[in-house]
Structures are given as C-alpha cells and as structure tokens.
N, C-alpha and C positions, 0 to 999 in steps of 0.2 A: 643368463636369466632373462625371462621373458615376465612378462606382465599383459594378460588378456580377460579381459572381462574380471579383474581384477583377483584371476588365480595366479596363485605365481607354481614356474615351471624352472627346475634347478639345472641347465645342463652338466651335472656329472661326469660325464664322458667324454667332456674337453675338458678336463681339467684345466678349465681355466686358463689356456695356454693359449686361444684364437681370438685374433683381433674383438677389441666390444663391437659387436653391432648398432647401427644407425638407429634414428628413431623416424618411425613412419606412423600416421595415422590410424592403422591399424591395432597396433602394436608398442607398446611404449616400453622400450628399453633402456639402456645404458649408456650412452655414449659420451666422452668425454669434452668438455669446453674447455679446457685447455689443450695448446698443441700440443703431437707427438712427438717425439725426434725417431729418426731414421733408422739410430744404430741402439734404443732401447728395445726391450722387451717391449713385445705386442702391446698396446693398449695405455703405456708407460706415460704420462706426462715428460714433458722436456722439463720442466722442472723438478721433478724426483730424481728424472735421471741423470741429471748435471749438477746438482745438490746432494743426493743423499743417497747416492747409490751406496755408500757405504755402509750406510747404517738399514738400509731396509732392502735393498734390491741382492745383496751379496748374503750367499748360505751362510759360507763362515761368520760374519757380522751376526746375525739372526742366530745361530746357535752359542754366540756372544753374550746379547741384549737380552737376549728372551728369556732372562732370569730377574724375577722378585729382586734378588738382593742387587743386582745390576742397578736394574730400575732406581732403585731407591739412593743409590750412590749417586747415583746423575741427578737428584729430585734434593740433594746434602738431607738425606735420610725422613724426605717429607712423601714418601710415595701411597703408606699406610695413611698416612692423614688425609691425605686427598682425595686416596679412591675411597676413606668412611665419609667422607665430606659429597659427596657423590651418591654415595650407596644410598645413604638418610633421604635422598629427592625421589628414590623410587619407592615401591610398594610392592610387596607379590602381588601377582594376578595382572599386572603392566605389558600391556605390550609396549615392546622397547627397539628403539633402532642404536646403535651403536656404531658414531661415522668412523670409520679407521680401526684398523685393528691396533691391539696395544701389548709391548711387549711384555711379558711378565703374567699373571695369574688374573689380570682387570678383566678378562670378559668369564672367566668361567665365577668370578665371584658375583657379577652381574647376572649370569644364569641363574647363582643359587637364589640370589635375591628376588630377584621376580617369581623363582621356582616351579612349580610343572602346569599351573595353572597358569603361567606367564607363556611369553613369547620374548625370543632377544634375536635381533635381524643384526648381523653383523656385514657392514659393507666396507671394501676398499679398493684402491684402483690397482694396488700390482697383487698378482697370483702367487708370488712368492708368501708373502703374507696370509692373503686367506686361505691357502694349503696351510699351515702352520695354525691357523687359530680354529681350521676345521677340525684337526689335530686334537687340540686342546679342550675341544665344546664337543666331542664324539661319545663320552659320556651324559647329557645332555641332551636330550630328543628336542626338547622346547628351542633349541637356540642352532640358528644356521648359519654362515658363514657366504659372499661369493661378491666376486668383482664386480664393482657398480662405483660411480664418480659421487662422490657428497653433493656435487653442487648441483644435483639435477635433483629437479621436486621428483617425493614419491606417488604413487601411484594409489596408497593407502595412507592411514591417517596415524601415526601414533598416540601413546599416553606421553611416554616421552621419550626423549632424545637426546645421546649422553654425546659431547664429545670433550674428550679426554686428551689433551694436549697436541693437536693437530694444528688450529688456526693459528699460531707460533710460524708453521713450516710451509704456510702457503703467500703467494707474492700474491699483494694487496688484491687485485682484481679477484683473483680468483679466491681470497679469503672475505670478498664481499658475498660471489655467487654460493659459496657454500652455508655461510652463515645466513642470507636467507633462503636458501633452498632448507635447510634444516628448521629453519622458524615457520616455515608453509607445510612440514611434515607434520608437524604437531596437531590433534585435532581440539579445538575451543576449552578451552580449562587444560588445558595440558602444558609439558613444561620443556623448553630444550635448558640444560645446563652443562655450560660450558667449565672445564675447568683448563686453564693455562698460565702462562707468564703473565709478569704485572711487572711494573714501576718499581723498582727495590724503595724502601723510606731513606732520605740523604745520609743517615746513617747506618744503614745495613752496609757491612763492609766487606759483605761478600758480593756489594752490586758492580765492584771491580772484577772480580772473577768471572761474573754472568755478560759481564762487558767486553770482555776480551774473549769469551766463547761466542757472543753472535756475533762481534766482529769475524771470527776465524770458521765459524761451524754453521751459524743459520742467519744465513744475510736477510729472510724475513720477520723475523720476531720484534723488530724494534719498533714495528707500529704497535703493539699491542701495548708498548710503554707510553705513546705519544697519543692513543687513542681506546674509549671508547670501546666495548665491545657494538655496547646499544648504539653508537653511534654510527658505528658499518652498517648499518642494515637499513633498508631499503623505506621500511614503515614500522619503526618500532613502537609508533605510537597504538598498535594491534595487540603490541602486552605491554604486560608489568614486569620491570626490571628488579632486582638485589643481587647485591655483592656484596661478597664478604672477601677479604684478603686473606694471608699466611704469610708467617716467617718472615716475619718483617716489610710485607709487602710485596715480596718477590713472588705471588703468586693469588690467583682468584681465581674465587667460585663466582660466577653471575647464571641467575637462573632469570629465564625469560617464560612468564607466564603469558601462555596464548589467550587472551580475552574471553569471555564469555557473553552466551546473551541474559545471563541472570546479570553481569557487571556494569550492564545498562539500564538495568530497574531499579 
C-alpha cells in the first residue's frame, strides 16, 4: 500500500507476501518500528513471531480461532458484550480504521455498522491475517483490508478508531508507539476506543485463571493491569478520556476523544 497525494493505492498482486517498503519523502508508507527476525515471515515483528506464532501466524491456528464462538470462550462468554460496547461508539456514515484484524465476525459487523455510506480501513502487520479478513469483508465494497504497522501515524484523518484487544499483545514500547500513532489518526472531535484487558476486582475469581494464562500465554498484558491506558500516551492531555469496565473488572472500554476547537470556547 502506497499513500501519495493522499490516494491510496492497494498492491493486490503481492499478495501481501513482500517485504513492507521504507518510508521516503516522497511517499509515505508502511514500514515497521519494531525489529524483524530473520526466520519470520516477511515484514513479521520478532515479537509476533516469537510470541504468537501460534495463535496468528499458523493456518491451522486461524482456521481454529476465527470462529465467533471460539472468540467468545477465550473472552468466558463476554465477546458479544464487548464488540456491542464498541459498536454504540460508531455511527454509519464513519470512516473507521480498525488496527489489527480480529478473529471471529468483529470487522464485518463493523462494516455493517458504519454501512455503504461508511468507510472501514482494516490494517495489520502479518498477511496471514489480512488474507483472511479480505476474505471475510469481500461482501463489503466500503471496507478494505492490507498490511501496515499501527504504530505509524496515517496519512488521513479518521472519525474513529477501533482497536479491539491488541495493546494486551504488544511489549510496552511498542504499545506506547501504537497507542499514540492511533490517537494522531483521529481527526478533532473524533474518537479512538480502545477495548482490552483490565485489573480483575480482588474478588473476581477468575483473576487466578487470567493470571496463570499471561503468565504462560502473553508475557505482555500485565501492564495494562498496572497502568493506565491514558497514561501511555504521549499527550493525552489533547483528549478526553472514559472508561467503563466489565465482568468484574477483567475488562475496559476507554474511549479517547480527540479535542476540538469548539472545546476551547
């Protein structure tokens, strides 16, 4: 994917399979800030692919996951509640970025929500993925799919910008670059919301089970217990924050409103 004079241009005919290209002057593309490794897939963070290759970089995994009721097992049946907790922050007629693809039915209900008068830009870093959600959004004209990193500003401005259980999976630094690359995507009255992990309450007694899977499954989620979304970001004092939890805590919604210049009158 290219970006010039602020058309955008889909290479289809790599399927998504050659290295991301650099960013030059000219030309403002994709390229990733975090390192590669050697023996991933093109383009692959060394952190997906020494982390999660199991769960996102492997077919069989992905023909696994990429069911609703999966979803929802892994989420102890909270995955409907989330993505309507979500849905309610857009509006048809939104153009929408959606960072990461998400396994299960979340972007094509994202489609219908904005609907043909909308726009939904789906971006992720491995082609595994966005083969799969081009897949799934090819009913769909309004909504596109193609490998690009979160953590690099875009090149256009959205209404808003979903992401959906991601910053859990990224090692701190680079869950700072994404979460303000995604708050600079937003344009003035706009909104990113975030939905992820949270802090169980001391009595949720499933926060022993959530405990022993990021011990064993996502060695970076447990900043999100210890911190802050609004507190990662760089300048949040540019929006307005709210959160609301779930399930005893094991879970938030934080939406970040991008300032306006009527919010200075």
């Amino acid at each position: 994917m290219r970006i010039r004079e602020g058309a955008l241009t889909h290479d289809e005919e790599a399927g998504f399979s050659r290295p991301i290209p650099r960013v030059s002057h000219t030309a403002v593309t994709v390229p990733l800030v975090h390192a590669v490794s050697s023996d991933a897939p093109a383009g692959v963070p060394t952190y997906l692919s020494e982390t999660y290759t199991w769960a996102y970089l492997n077919p069989r995994a992905l023909a696994f996951f990429d069911r609703p009721w999966v979803v929802s097992a892994i989420l102890f049946g909270n995955y409907r509640r989330l993505q309507r907790a979500l849905l309610r922050e857009l509006d048809p007629g939104m153009r929408v970025l959606q960072a990461a693809c998400v396994y299960g039915d979340f972007s094509r209900n994202v489609a219908k929500r904005v609907g043909a008068h909308g726009k939904l830009d789906v971006i992720d870093v491995a082609g595994l993925q966005v083969a799969n959600c081009k897949r799934k959004l090819r009913d769909f004209p309004h909504a596109c799919a193609w490998v690009a990193d979160a953590a690099m500003p875009r090149a256009v401005l959205y209404d808003a910008v979903c992401c959906f259980f991601l910053l859990h999976e990224l090692p701190d630094g680079y869950k700072r670059a994404v979460i303000d690359a995604l708050l600079t995507s937003v344009r003035p009255g706009g909104s990113v919301v975030f939905i992820d992990y949270h802090k169980p309450h001391f009595a949720n007694p499933l926060k022993f089970v959530l405990h022993l899977v990021f011990d064993t499954l996502e060695p970076y989620a447990k900043t999100l217990w210890h911190s802050e979304i609004a507190a990662l970001a760089s300048a949040p004092e540019e929006f307005t924050w709210r959160k609301h939890t779930f399930f005893g805590g094991m879970y938030q919604k934080v939406v970040a409103r991008r300032r306006s210049a009527d919010d200075l009158t």
